[in-house]
C-alpha positions as CSV (number, residue, x, y, z in Angstrom):
1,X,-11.6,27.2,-66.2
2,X,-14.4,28.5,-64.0
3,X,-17.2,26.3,-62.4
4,X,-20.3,27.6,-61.4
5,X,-22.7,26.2,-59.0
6,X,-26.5,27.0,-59.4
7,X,-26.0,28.1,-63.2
8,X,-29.4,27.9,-64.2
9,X,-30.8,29.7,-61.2
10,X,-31.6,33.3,-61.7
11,X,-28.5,35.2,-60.6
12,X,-26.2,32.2,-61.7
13,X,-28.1,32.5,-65.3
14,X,-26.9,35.8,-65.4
15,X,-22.9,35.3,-64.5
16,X,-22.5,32.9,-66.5
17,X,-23.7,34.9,-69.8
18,X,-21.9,37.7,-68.0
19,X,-18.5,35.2,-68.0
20,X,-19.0,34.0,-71.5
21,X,-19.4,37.7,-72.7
22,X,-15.7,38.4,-71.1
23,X,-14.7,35.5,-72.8
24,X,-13.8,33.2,-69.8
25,X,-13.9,29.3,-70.1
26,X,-17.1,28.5,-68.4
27,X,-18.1,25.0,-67.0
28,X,-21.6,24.7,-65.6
29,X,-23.0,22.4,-63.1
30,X,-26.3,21.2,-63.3
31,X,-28.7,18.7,-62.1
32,X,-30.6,19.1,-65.4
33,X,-29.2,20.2,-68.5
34,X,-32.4,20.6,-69.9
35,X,-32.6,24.0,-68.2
36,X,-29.8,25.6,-69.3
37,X,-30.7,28.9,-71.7
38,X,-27.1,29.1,-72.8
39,X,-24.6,27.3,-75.3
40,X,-21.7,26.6,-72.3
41,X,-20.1,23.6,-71.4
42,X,-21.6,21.6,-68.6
43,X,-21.0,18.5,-65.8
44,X,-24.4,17.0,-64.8
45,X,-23.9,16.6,-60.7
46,X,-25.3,17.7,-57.3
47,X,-23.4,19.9,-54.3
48,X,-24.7,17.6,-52.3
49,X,-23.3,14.1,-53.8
50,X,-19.4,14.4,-53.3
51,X,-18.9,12.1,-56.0
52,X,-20.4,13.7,-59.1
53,X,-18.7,16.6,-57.9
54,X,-15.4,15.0,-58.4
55,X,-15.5,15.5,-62.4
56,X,-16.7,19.2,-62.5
57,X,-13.4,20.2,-60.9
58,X,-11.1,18.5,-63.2
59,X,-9.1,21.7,-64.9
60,X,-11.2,24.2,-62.6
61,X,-8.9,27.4,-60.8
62,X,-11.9,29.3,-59.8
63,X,-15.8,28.4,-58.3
64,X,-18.5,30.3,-57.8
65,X,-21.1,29.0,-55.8
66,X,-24.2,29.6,-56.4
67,X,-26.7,26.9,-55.5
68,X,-29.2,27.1,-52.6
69,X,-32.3,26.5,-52.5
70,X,-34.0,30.3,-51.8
71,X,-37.8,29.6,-51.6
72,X,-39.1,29.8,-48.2
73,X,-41.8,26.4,-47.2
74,X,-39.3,24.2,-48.6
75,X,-38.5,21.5,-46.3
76,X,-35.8,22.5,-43.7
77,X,-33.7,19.3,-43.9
78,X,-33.7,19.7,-47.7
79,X,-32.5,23.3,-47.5
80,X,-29.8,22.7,-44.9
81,X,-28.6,19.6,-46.8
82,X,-28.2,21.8,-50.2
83,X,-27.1,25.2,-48.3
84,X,-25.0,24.3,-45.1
85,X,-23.7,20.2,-46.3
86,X,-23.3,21.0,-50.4
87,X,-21.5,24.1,-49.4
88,X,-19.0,22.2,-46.9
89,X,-18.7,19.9,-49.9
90,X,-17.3,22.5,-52.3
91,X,-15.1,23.7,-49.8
92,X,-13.7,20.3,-49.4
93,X,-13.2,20.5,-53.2
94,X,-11.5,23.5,-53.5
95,X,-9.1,23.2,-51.0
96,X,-8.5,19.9,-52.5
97,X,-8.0,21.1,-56.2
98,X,-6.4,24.2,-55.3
99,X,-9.3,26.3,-56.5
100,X,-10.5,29.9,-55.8
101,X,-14.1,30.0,-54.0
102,X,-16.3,32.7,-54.5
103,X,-19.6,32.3,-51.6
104,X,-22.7,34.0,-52.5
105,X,-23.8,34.2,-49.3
106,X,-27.1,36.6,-48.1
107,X,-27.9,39.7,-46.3
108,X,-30.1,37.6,-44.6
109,X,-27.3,36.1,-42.1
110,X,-27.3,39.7,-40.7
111,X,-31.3,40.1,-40.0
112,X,-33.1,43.2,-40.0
113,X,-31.0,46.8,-39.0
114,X,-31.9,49.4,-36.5
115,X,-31.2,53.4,-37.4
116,X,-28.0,52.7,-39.5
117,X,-27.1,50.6,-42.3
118,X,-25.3,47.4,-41.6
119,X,-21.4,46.7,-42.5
120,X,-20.3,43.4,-43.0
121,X,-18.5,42.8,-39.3
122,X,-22.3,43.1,-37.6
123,X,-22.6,40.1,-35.6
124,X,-24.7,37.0,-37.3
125,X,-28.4,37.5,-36.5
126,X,-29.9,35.1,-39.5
127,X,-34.0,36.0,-40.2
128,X,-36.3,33.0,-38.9
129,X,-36.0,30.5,-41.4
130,X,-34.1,28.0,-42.8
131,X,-32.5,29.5,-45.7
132,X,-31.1,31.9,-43.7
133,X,-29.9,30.1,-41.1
134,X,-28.1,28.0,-43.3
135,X,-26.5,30.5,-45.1
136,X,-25.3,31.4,-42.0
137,X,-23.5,28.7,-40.7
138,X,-22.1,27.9,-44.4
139,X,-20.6,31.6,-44.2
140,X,-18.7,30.5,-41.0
141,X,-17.5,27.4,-42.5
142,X,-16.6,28.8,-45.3
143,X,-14.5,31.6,-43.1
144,X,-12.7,28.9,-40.7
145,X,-12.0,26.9,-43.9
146,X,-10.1,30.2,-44.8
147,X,-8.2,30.3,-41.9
148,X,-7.0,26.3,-42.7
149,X,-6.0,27.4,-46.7
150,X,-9.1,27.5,-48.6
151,X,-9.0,30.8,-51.1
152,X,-12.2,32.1,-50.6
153,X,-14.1,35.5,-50.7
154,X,-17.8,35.8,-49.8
155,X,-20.8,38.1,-50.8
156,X,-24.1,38.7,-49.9
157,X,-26.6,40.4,-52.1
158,X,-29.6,42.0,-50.8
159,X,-33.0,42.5,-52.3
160,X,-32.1,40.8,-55.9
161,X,-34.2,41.7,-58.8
162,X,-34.7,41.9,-62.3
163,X,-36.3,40.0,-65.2
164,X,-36.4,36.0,-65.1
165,X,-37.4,35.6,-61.6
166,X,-40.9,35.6,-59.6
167,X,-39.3,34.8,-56.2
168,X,-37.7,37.3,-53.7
169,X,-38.3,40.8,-54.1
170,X,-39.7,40.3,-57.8
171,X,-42.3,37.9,-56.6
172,X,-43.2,41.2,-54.2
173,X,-43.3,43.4,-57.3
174,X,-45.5,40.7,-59.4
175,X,-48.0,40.7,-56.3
176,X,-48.6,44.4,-56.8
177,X,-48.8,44.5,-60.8
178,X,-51.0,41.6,-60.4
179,X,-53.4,43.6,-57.4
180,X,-52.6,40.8,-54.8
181,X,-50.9,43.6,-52.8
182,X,-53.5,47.2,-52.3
183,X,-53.1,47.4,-48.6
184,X,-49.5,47.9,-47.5
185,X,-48.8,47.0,-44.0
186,X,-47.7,49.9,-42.1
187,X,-47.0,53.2,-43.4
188,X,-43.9,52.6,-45.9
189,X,-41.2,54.5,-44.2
190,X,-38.6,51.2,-43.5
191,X,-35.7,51.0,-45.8
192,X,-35.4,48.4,-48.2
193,X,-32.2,47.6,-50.2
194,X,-32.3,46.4,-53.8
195,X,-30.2,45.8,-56.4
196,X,-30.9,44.8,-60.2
197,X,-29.1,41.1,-61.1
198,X,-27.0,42.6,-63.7
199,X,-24.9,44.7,-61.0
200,X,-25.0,41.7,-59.1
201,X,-23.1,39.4,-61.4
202,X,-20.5,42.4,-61.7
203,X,-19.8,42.8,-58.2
204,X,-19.2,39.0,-58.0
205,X,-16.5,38.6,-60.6
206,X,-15.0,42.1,-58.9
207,X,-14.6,40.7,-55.7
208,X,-13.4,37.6,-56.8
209,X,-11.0,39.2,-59.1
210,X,-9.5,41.5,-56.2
211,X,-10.8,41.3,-53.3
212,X,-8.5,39.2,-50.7
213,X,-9.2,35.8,-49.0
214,X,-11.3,35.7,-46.2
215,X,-12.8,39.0,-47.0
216,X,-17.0,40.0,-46.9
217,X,-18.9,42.1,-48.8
218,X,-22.7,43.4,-48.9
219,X,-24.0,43.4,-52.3
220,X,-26.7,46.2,-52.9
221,X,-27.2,49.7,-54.3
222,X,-25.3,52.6,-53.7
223,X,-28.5,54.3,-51.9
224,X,-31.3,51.8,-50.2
225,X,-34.9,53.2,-50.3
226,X,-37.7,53.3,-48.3
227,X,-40.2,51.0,-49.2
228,X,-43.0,53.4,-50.3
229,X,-40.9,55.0,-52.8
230,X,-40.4,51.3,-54.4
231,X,-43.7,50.3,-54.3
232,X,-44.8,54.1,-55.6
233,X,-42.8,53.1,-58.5
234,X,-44.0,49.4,-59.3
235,X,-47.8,50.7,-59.2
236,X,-46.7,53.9,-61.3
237,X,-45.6,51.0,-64.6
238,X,-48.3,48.9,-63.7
239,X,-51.1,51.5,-63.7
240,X,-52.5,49.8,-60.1
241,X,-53.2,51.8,-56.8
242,X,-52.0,50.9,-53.2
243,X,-52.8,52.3,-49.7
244,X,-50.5,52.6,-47.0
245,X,-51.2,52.5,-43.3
246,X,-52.7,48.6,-42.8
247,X,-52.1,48.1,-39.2
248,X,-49.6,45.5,-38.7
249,X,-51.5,44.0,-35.3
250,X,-54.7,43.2,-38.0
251,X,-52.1,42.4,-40.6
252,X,-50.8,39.6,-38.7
253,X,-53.8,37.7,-37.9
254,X,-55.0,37.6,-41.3
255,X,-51.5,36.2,-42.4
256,X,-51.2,33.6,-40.0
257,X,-54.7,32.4,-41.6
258,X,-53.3,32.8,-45.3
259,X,-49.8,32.5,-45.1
260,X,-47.4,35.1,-45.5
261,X,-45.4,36.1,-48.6
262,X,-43.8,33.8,-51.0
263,X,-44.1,31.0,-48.2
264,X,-43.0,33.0,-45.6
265,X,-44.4,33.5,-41.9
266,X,-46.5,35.7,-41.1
267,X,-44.1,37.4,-38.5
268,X,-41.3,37.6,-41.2
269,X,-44.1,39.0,-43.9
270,X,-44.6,41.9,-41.4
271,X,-40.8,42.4,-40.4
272,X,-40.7,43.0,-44.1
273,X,-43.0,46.2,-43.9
274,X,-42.1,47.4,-40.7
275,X,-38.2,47.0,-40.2
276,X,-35.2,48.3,-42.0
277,X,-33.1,46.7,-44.2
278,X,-30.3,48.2,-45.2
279,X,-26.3,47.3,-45.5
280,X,-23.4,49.6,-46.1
281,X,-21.5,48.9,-49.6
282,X,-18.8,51.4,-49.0
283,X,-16.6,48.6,-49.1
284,X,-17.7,46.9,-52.3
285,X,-17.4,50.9,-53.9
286,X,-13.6,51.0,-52.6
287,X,-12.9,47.9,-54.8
288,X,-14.3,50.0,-57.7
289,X,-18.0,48.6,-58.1
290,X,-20.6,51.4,-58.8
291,X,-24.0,51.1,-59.2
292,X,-25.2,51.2,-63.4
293,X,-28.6,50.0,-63.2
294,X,-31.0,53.0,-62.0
295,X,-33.6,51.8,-59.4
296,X,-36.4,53.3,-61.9
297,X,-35.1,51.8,-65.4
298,X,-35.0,48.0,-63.3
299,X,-38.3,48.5,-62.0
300,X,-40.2,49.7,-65.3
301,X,-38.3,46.5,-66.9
302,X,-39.2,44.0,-64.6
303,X,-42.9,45.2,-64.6
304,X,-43.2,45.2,-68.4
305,X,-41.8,41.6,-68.4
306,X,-44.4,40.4,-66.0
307,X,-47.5,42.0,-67.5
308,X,-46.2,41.1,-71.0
309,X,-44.0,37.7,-70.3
């Protein structure tokens, strides 16, 4: 049976109808039930209460863990005590069950990248805030836990989107489609990495179907893209106009006054629009994952679902 941790989040909403579809005995845990959009079997419990975890790995050979908590201006303690101590609590679990650990991990643990695209042995350089941070040092547990027996691969997607969320790079594309964004900071020409859910969920159940223990991959489209050629395309579906060229310096003071996006700080909101972020898959394309959702096609879907929900 297969256990999966954040099920009724948006990526872990989308394995688990990707599992079922295969076939695959699927056991989700949830703190609330009511959430669940699926007809699949379910244990009510919490990563970060050992105990009601006990009874979601009865019969369970393979986890994949899913559950963090992703928004930025969450309190840290609360986001370190979900992502770093529910984390070293499935580990515990699956080395004590015998089971198989997928890790969905982040880019984030890597930071920003200079001229070239970063591989998955770049050193840890976590973005300024706690959910990256924590997915940090829950990678290297999860990594030393390999090296005492635990069966574990990780992955870290990139810039997630796709219909169902209005947090991480969707929550950038509903600012545009709603006219929050006009003025983009700096001129557009950093790389951003995206990649729809649906390739996502695929590349998960790849890696852990063959990839070997111990092992890391970056999760994101075959090609990144600079960030004025994503934007061009969310304002070309939602019929809306942006300017490029706001001069970060200007930028920044007005954000420290409002707040940057999605809860973020303002320096992180403008490391956004003026750094690159991009990761080499090569290795995720050697285990035989290819890309199937065209940048385009996601984007006119996503925006269609948030001006017509």
């Amino acid at each position: 049976m297969i256990l999966v941790t954040g099920a009724t989040g948006f990526i872990g909403s989308y394995l688990v109808r990707f599992l079922l579809e295969r076939g695959e005995d699927v056991m989700a845990l949830v703190r609330n039930p009511s959430k669940l959009k699926l007809n699949v079997k379910y244990v009510i419990g919490d990563v970060t209460d050992s105990k009601s975890l006990e009874k979601a790995f009865k019969d369970v050979d393979k986890v994949y863990h899913l559950a963090a908590i992703f928004r930025h201006g969450i309190n840290a303690k609360d986001v370190w005590r979900v992502n770093f101590e529910g984390t070293r609590n499935i580990v515990r679990l699956c080395m004590e069950y015998d089971c198989e650990l997928l890790h969905v991990s982040t880019t984030g643990v890597l930071g920003y990248a200079n001229s070239k695209p970063l591989d998955e042995d770049a050193p840890y350089r976590p973005n300024p805030n706690p959910y990256s941070q924590s997915k940090a040092e829950a990678e290297k547990f999860v990594l030393k836990a390999c090296k005492e027996g635990l069966k574990a691969k990780i992955v870290r997607p990139a810039f997630v989107y796709g219909v169902g969320s209005r947090y991480g790079l969707n929550l950038l594309i509903d600012m545009v489609v709603k006219g929050r964004i006009k003025f983009v900071i700096g001129k557009g020409q950093n790389y951003i990495h995206p990649i729809h859910v649906t390739d996502v969920v695929r590349a998960m159940v790849l890696v852990m179907e063959k990839a070997k223990s111990g092992e890391i991959f970056n999760l994101a489209n075959e090609k990144p893209v600079k960030i004025r050629e994503l934007l061009d395309l969310v304002a070309k579906y939602a019929g809306v106009k942006i300017h490029y060229g706001f001069p970060p310096k200007l930028a920044y003071i007005l954000l420290k006054l409002k707040g940057g996006i999605g809860g973020s700080s303002a320096k992180e909101t403008i490391m956004l629009f003026t750094k690159n972020w991009f990761y080499n898959v090569e290795k995720l394309k050697a285990l035989g994952w290819r890309q199937e959702i065209e940048l385009e096609d996601g984007i006119k879907e996503v925006v269609e679902w948030l001006r017509y929900p």
